[in-house]
N, CA, C and O atoms as a Maestro MAE file, in Angstrom:
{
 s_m_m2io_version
 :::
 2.0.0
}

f_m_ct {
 s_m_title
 :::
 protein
 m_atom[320] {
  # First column is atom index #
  i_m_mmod_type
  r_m_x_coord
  r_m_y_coord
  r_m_z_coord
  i_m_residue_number
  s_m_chain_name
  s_m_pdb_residue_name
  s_m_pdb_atom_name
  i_m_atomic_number
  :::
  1 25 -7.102 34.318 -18.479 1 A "UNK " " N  " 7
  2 3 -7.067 33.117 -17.689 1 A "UNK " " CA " 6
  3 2 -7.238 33.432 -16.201 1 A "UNK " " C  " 6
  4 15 -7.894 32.711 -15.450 1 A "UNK " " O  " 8
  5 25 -6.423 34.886 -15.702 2 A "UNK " " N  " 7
  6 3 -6.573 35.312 -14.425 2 A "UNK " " CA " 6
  7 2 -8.026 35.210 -13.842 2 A "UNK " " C  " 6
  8 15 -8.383 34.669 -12.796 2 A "UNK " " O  " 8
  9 25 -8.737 35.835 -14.742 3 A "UNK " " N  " 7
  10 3 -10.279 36.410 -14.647 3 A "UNK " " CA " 6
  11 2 -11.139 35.300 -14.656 3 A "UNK " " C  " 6
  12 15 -12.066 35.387 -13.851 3 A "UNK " " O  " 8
  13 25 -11.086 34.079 -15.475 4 A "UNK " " N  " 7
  14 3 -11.784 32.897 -15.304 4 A "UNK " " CA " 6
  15 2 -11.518 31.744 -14.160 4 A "UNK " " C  " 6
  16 15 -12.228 30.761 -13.949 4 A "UNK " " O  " 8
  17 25 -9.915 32.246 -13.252 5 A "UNK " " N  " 7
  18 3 -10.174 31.407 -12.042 5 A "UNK " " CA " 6
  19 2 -10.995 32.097 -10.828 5 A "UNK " " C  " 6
  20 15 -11.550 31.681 -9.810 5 A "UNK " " O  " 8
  21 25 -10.766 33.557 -11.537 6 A "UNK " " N  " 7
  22 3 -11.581 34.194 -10.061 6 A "UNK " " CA " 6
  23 2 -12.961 33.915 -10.525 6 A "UNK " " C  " 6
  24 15 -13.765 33.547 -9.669 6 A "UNK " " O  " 8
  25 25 -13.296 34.018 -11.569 7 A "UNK " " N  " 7
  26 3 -14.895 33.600 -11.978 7 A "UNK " " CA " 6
  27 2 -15.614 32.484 -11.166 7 A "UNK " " C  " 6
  28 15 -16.724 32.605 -10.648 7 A "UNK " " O  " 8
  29 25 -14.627 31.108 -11.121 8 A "UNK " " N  " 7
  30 3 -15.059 29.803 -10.810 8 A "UNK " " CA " 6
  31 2 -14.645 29.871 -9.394 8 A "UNK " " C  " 6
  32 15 -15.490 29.450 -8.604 8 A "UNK " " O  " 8
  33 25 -13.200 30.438 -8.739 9 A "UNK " " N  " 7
  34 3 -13.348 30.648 -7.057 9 A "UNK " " CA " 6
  35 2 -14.850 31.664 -6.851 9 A "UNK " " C  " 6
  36 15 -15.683 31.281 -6.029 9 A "UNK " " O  " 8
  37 25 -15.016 32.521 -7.385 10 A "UNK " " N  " 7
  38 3 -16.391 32.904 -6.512 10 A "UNK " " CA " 6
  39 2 -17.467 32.300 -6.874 10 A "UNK " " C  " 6
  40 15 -18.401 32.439 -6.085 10 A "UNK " " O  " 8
  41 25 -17.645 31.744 -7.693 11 A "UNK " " N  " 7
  42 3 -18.732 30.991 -8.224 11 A "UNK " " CA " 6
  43 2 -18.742 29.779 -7.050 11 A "UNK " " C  " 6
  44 15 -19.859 29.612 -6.560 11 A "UNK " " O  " 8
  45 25 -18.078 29.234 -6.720 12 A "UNK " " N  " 7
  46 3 -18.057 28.198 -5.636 12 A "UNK " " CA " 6
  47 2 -18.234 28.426 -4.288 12 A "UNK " " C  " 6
  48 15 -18.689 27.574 -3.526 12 A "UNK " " O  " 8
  49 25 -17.775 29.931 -3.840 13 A "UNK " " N  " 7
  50 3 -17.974 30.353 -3.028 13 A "UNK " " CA " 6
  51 2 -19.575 30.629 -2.647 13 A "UNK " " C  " 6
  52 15 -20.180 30.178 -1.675 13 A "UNK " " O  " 8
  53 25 -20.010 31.379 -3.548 14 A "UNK " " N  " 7
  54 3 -21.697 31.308 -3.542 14 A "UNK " " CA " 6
  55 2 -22.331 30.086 -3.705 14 A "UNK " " C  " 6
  56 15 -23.367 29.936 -3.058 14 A "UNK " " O  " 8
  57 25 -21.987 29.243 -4.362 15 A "UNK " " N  " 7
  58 3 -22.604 27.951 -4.411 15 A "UNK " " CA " 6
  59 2 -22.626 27.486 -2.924 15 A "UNK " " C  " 6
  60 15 -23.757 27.205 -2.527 15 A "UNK " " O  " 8
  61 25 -21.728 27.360 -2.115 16 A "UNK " " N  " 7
  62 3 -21.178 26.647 -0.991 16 A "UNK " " CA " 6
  63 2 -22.404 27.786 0.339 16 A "UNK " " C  " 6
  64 15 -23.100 27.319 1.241 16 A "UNK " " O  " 8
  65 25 -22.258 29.177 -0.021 17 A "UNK " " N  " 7
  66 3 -23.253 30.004 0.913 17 A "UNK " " CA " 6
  67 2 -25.062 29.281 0.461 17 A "UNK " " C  " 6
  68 15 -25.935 28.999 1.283 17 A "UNK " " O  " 8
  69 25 -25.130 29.179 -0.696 18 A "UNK " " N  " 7
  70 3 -26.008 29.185 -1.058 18 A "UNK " " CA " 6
  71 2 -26.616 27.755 -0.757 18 A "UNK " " C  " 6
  72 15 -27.789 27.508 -1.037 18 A "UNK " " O  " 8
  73 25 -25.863 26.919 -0.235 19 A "UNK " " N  " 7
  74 3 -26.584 25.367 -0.034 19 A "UNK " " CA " 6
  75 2 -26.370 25.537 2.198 19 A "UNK " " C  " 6
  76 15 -26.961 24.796 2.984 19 A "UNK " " O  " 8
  77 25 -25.694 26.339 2.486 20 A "UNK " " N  " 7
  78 3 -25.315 26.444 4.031 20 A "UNK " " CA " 6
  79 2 -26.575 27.240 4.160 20 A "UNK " " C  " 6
  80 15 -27.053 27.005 5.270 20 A "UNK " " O  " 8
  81 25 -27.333 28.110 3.466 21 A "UNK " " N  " 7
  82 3 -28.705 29.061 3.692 21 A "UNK " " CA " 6
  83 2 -29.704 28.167 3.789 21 A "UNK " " C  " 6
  84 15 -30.434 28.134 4.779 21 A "UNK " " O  " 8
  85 25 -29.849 27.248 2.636 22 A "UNK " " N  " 7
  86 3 -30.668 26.686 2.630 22 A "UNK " " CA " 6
  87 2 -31.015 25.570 3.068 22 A "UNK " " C  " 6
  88 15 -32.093 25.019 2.843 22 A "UNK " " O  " 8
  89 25 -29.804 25.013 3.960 23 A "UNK " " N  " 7
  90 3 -30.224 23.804 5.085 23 A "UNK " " CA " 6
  91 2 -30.873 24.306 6.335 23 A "UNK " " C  " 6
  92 15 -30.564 25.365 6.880 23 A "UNK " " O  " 8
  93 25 -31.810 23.462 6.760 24 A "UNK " " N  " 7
  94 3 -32.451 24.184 8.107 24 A "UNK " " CA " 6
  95 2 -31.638 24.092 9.277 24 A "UNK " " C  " 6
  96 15 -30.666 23.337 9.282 24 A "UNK " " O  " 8
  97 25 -31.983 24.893 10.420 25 A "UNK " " N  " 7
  98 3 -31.111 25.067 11.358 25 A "UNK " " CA " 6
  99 2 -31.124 23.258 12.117 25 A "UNK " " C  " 6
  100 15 -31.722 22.205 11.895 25 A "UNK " " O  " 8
  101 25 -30.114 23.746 13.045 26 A "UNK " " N  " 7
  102 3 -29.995 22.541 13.563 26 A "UNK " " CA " 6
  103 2 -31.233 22.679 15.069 26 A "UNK " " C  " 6
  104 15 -31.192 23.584 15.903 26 A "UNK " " O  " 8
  105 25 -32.269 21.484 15.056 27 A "UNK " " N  " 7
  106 3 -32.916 21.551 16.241 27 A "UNK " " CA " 6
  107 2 -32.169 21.543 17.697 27 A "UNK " " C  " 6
  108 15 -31.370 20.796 18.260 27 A "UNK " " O  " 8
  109 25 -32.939 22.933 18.060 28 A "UNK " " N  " 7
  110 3 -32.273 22.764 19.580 28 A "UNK " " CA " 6
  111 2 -32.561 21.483 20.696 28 A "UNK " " C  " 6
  112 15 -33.722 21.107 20.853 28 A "UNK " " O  " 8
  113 25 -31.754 21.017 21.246 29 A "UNK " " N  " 7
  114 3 -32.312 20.036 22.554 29 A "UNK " " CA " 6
  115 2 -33.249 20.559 23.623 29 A "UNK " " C  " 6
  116 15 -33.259 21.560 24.338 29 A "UNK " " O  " 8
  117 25 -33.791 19.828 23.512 30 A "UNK " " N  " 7
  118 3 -35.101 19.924 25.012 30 A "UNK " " CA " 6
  119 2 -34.920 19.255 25.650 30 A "UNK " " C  " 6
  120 15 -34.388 18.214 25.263 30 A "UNK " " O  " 8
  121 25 -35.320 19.471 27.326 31 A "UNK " " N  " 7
  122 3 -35.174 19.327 28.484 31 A "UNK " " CA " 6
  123 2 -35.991 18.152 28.319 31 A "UNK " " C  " 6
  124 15 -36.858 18.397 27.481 31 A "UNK " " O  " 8
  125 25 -36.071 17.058 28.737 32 A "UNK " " N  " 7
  126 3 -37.111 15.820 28.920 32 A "UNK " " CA " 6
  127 2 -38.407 16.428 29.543 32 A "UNK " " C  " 6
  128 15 -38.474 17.288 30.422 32 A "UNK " " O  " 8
  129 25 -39.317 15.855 28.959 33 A "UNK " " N  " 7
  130 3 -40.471 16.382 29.980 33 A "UNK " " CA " 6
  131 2 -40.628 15.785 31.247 33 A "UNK " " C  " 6
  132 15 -40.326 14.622 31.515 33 A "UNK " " O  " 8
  133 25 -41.056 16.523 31.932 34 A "UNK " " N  " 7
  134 3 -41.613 16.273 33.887 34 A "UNK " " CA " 6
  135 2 -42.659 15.033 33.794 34 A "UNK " " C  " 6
  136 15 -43.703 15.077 33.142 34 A "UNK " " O  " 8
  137 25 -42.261 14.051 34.463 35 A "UNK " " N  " 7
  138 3 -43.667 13.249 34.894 35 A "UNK " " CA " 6
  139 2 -44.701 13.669 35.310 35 A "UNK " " C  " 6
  140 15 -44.666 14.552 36.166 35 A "UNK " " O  " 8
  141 25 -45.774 13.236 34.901 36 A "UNK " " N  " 7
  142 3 -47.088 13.848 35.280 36 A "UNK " " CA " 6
  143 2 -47.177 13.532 37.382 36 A "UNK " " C  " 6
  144 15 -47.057 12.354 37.719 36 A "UNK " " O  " 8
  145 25 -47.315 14.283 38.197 37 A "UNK " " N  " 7
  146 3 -47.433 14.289 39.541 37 A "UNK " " CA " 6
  147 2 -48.976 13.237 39.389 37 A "UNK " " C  " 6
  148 15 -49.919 13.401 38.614 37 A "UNK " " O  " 8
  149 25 -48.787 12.236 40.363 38 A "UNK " " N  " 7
  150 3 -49.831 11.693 40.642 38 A "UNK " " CA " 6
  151 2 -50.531 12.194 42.627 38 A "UNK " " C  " 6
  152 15 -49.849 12.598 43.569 38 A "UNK " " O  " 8
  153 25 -51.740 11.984 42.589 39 A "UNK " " N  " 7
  154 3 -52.273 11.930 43.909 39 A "UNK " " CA " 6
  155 2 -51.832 11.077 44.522 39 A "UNK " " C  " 6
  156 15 -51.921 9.878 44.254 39 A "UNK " " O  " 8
  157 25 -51.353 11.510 45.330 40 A "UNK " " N  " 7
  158 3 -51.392 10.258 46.694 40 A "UNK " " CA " 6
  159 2 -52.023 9.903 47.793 40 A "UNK " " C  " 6
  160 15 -52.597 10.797 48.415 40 A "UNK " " O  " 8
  161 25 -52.081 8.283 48.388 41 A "UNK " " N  " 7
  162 3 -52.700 8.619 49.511 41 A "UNK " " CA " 6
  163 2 -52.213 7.409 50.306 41 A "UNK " " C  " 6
  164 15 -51.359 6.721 49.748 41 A "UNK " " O  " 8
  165 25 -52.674 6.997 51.674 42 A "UNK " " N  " 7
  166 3 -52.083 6.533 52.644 42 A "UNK " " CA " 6
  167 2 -53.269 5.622 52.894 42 A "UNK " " C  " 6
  168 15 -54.425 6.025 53.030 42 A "UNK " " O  " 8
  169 25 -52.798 4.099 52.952 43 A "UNK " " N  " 7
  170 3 -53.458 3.256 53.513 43 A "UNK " " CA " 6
  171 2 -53.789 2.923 54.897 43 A "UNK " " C  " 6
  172 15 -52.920 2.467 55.641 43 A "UNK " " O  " 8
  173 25 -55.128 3.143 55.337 44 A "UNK " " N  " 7
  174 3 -55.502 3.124 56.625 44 A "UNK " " CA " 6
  175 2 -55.046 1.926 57.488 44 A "UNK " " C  " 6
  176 15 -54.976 2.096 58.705 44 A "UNK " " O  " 8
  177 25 -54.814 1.045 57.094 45 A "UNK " " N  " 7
  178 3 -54.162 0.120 57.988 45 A "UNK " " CA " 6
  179 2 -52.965 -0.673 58.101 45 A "UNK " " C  " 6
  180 15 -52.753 -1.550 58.938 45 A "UNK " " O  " 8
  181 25 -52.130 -0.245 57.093 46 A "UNK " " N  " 7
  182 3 -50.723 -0.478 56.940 46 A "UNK " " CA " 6
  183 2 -49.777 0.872 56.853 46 A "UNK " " C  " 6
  184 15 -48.604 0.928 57.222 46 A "UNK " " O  " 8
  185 25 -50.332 1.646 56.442 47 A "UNK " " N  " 7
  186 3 -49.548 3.063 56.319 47 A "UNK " " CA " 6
  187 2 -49.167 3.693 54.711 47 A "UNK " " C  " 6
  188 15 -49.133 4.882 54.393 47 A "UNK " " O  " 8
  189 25 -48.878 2.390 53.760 48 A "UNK " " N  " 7
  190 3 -48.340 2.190 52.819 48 A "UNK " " CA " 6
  191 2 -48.792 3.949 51.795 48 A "UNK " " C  " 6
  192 15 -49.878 4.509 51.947 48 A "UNK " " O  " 8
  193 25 -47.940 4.361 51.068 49 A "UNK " " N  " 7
  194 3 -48.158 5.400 50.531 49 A "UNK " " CA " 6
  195 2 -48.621 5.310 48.756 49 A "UNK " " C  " 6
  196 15 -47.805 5.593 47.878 49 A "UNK " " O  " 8
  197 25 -49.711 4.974 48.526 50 A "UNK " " N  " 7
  198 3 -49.878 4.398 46.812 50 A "UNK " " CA " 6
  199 2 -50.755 5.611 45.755 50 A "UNK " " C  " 6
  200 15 -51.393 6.500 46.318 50 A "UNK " " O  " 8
  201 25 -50.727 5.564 44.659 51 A "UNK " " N  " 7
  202 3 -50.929 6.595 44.095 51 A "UNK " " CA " 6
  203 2 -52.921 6.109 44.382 51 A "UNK " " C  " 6
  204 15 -53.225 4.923 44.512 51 A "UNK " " O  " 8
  205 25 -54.015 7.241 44.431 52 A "UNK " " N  " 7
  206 3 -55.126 7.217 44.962 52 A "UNK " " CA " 6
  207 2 -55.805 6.212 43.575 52 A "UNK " " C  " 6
  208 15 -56.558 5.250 43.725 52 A "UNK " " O  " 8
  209 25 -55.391 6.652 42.498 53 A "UNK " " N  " 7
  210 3 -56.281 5.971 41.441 53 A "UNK " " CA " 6
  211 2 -56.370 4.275 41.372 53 A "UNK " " C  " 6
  212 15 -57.210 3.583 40.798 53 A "UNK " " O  " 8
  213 25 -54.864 3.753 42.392 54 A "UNK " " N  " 7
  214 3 -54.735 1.901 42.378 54 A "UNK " " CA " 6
  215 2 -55.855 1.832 43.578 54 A "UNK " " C  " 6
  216 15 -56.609 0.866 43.688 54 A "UNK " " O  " 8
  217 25 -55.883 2.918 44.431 55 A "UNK " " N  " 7
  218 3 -56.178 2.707 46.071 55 A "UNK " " CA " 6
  219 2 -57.828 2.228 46.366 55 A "UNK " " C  " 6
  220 15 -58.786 2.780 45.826 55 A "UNK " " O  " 8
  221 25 -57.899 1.434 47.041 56 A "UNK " " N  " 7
  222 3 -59.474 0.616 47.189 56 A "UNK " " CA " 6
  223 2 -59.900 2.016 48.285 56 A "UNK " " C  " 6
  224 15 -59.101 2.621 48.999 56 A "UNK " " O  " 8
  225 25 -61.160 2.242 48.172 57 A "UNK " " N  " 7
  226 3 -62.367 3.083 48.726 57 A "UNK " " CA " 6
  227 2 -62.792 2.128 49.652 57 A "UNK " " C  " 6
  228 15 -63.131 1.002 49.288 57 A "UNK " " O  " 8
  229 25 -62.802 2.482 50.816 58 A "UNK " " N  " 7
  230 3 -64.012 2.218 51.602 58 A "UNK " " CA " 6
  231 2 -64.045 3.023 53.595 58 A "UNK " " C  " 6
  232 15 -63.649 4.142 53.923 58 A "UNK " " O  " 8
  233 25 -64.555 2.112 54.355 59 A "UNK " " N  " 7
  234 3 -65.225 2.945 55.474 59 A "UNK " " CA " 6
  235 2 -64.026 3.147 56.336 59 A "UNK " " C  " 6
  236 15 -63.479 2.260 56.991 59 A "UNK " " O  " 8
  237 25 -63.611 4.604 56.262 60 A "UNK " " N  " 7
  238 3 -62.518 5.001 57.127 60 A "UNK " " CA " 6
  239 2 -61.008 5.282 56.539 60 A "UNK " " C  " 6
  240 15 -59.922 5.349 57.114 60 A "UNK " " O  " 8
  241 25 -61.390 5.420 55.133 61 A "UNK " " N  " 7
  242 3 -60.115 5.845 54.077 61 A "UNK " " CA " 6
  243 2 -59.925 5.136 53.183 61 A "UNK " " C  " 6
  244 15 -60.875 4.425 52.856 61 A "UNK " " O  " 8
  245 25 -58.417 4.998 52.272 62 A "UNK " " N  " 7
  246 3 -58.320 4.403 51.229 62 A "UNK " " CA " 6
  247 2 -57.509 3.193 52.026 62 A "UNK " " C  " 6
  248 15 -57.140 3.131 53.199 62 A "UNK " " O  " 8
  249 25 -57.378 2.269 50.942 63 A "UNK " " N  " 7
  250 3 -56.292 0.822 51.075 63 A "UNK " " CA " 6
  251 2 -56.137 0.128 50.180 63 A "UNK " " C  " 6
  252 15 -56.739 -0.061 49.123 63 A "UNK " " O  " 8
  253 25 -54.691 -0.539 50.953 64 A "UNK " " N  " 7
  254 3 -54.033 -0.659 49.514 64 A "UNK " " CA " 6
  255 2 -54.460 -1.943 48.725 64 A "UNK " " C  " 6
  256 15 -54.335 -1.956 47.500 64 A "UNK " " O  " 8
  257 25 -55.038 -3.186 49.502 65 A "UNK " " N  " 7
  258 3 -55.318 -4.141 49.258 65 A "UNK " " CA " 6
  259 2 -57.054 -4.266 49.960 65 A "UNK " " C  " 6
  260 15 -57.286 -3.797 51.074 65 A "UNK " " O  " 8
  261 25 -58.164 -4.958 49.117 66 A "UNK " " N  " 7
  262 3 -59.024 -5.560 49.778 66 A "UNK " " CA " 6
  263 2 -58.969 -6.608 51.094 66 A "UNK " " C  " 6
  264 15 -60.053 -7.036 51.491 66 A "UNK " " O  " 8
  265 25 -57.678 -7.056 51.819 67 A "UNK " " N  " 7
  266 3 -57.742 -7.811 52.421 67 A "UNK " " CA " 6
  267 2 -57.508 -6.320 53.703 67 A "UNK " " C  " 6
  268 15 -58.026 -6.354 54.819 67 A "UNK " " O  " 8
  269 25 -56.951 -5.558 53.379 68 A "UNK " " N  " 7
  270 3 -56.676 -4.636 54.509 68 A "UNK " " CA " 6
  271 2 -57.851 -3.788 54.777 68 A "UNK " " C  " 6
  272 15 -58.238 -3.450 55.896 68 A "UNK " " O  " 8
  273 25 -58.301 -3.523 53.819 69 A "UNK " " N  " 7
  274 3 -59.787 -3.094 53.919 69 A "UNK " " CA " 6
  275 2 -60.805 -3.866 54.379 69 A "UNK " " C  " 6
  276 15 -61.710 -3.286 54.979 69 A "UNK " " O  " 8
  277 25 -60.863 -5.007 54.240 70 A "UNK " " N  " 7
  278 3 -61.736 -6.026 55.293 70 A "UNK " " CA " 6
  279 2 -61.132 -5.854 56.738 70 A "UNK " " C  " 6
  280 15 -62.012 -5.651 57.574 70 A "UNK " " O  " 8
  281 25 -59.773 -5.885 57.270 71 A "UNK " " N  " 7
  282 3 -59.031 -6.452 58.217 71 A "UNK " " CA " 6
  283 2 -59.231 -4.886 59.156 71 A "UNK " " C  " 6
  284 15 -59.346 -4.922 60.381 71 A "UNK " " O  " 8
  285 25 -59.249 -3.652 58.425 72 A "UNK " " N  " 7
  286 3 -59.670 -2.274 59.312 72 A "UNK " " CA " 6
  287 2 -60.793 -2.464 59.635 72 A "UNK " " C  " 6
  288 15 -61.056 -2.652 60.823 72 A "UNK " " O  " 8
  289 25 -61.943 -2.470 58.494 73 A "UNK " " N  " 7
  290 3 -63.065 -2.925 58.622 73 A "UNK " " CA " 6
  291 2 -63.882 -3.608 60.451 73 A "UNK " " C  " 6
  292 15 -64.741 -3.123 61.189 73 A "UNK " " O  " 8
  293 25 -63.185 -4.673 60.513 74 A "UNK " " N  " 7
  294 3 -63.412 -5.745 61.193 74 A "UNK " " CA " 6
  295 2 -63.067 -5.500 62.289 74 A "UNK " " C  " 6
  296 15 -63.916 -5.543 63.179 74 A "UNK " " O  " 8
  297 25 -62.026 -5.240 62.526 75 A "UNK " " N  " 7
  298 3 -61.666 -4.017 63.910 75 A "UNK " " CA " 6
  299 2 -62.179 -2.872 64.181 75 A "UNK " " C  " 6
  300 15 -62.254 -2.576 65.373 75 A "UNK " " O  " 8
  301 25 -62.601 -2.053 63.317 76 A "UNK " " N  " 7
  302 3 -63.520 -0.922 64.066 76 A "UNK " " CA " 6
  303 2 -64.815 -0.584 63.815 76 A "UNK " " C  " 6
  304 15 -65.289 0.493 63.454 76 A "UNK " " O  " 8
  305 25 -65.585 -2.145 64.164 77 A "UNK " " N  " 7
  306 3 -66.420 -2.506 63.642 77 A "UNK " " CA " 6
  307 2 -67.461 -1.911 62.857 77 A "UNK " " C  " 6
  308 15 -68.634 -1.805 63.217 77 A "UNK " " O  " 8
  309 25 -66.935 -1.495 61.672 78 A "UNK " " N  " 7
  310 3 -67.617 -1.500 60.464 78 A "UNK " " CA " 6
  311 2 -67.812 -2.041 59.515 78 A "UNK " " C  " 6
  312 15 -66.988 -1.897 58.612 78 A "UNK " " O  " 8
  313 25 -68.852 -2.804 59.322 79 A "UNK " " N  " 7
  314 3 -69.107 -3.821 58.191 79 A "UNK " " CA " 6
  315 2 -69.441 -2.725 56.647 79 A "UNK " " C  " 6
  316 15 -69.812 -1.553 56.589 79 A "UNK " " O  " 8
  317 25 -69.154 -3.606 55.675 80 A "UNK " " N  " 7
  318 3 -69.811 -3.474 54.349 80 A "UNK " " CA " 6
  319 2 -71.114 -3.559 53.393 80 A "UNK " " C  " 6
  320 15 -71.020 -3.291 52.196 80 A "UNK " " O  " 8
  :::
 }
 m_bond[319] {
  # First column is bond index #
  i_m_from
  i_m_to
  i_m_order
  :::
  1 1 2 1
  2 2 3 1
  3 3 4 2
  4 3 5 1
  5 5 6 1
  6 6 7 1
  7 7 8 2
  8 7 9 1
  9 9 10 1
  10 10 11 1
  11 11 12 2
  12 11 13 1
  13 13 14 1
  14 14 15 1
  15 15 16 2
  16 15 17 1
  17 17 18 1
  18 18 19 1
  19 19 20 2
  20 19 21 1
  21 21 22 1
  22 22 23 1
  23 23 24 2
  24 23 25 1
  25 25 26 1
  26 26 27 1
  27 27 28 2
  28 27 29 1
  29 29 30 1
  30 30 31 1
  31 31 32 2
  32 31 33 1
  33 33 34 1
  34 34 35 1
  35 35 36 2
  36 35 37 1
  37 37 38 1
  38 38 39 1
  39 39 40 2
  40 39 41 1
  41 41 42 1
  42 42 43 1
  43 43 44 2
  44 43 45 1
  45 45 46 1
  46 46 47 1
  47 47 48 2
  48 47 49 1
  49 49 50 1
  50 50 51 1
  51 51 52 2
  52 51 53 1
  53 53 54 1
  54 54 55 1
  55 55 56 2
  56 55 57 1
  57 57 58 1
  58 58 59 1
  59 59 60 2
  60 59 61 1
  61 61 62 1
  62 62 63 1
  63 63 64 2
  64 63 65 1
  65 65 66 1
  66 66 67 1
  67 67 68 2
  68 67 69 1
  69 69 70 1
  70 70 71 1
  71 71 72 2
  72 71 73 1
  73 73 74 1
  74 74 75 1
  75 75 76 2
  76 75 77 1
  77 77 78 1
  78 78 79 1
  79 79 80 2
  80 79 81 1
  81 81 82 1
  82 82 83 1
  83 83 84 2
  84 83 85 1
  85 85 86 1
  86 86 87 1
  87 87 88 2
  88 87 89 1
  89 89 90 1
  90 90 91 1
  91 91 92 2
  92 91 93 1
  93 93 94 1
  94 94 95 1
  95 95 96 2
  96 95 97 1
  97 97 98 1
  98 98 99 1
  99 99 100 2
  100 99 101 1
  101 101 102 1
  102 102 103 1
  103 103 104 2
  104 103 105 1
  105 105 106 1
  106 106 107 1
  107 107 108 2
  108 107 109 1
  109 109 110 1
  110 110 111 1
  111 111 112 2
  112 111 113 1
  113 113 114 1
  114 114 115 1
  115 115 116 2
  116 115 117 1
  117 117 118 1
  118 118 119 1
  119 119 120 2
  120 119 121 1
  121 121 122 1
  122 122 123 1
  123 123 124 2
  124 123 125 1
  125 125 126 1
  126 126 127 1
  127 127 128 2
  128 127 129 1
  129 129 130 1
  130 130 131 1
  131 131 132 2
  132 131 133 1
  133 133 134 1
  134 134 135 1
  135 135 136 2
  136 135 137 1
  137 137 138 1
  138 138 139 1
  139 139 140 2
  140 139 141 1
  141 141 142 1
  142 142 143 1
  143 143 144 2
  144 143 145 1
  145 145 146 1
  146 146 147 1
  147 147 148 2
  148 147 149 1
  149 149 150 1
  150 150 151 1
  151 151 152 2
  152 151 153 1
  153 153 154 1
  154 154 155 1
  155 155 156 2
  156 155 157 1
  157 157 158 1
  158 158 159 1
  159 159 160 2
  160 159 161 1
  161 161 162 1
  162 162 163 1
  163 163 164 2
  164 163 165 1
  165 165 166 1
  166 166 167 1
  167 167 168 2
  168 167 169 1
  169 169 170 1
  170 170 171 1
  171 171 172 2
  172 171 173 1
  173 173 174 1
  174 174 175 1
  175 175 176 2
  176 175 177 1
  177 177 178 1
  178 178 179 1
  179 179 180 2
  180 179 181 1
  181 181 182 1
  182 182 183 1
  183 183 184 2
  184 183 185 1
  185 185 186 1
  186 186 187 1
  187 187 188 2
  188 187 189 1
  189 189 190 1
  190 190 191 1
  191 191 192 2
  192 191 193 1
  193 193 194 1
  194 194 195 1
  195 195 196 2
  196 195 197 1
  197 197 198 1
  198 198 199 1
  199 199 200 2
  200 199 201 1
  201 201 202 1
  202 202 203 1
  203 203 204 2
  204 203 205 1
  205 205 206 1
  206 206 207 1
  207 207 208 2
  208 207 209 1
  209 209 210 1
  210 210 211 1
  211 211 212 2
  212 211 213 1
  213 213 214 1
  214 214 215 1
  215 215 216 2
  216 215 217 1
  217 217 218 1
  218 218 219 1
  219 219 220 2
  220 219 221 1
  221 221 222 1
  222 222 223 1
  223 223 224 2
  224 223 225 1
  225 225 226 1
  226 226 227 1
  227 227 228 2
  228 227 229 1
  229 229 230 1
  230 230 231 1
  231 231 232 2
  232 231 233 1
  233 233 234 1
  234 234 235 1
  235 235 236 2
  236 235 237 1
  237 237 238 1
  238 238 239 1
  239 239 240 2
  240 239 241 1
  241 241 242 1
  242 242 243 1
  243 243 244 2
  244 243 245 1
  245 245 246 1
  246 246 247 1
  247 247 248 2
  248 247 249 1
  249 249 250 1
  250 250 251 1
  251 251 252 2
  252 251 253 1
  253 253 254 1
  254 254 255 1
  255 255 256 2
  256 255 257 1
  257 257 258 1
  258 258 259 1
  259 259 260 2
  260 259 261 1
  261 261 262 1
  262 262 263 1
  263 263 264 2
  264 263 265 1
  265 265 266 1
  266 266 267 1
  267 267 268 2
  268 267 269 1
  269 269 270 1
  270 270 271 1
  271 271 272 2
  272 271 273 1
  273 273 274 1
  274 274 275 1
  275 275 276 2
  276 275 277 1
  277 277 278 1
  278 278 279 1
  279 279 280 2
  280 279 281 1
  281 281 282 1
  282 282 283 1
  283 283 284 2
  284 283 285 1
  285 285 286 1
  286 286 287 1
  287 287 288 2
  288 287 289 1
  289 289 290 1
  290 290 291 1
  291 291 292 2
  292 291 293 1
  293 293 294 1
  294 294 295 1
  295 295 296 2
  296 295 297 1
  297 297 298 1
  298 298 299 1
  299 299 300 2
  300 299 301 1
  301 301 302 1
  302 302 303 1
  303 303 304 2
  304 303 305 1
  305 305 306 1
  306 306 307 1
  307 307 308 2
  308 307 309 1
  309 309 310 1
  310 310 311 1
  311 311 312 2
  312 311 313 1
  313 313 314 1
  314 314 315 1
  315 315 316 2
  316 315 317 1
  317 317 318 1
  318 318 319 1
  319 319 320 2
  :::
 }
}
């Protein structure tokens, strides 16, 4: 009777290693990723600082709005 409880205590014991092996580890945490850095640039006639890809093109730098880009425009007299 001695011999058949130690049978079934180690038998459980390996059972219990044998299902802790075979679960996968636990995933480590990661750091959040970094925002992607955008370009920047500075509107010629307000100052305003906006990323270049919203920013209107034209004569004498970027801006942030078409009305400011007419309004530089018009003052140093350069037309479109």
């Amino acid at each position: 009777m001695k011999y058949l409880l130690l049978i079934v205590v180690l038998g459980l014991v390996f059972s219990m290693l044998a299902r802790k092996r075979a679960r996968p580890p636990a995933p480590k945490p990661q750091a959040p990723a970094q925002p992607k850095a955008l370009n920047m640039g500075t509107c010629a006639q307000c100052g305003l600082h906006l990323p270049l890809d919203e920013a209107l093109p034209g004569q004498g730098g970027v801006f942030c709005s078409s009305a400011h880009r007419a309004s530089y425009e018009l003052e140093h007299g350069k037309h479109s």
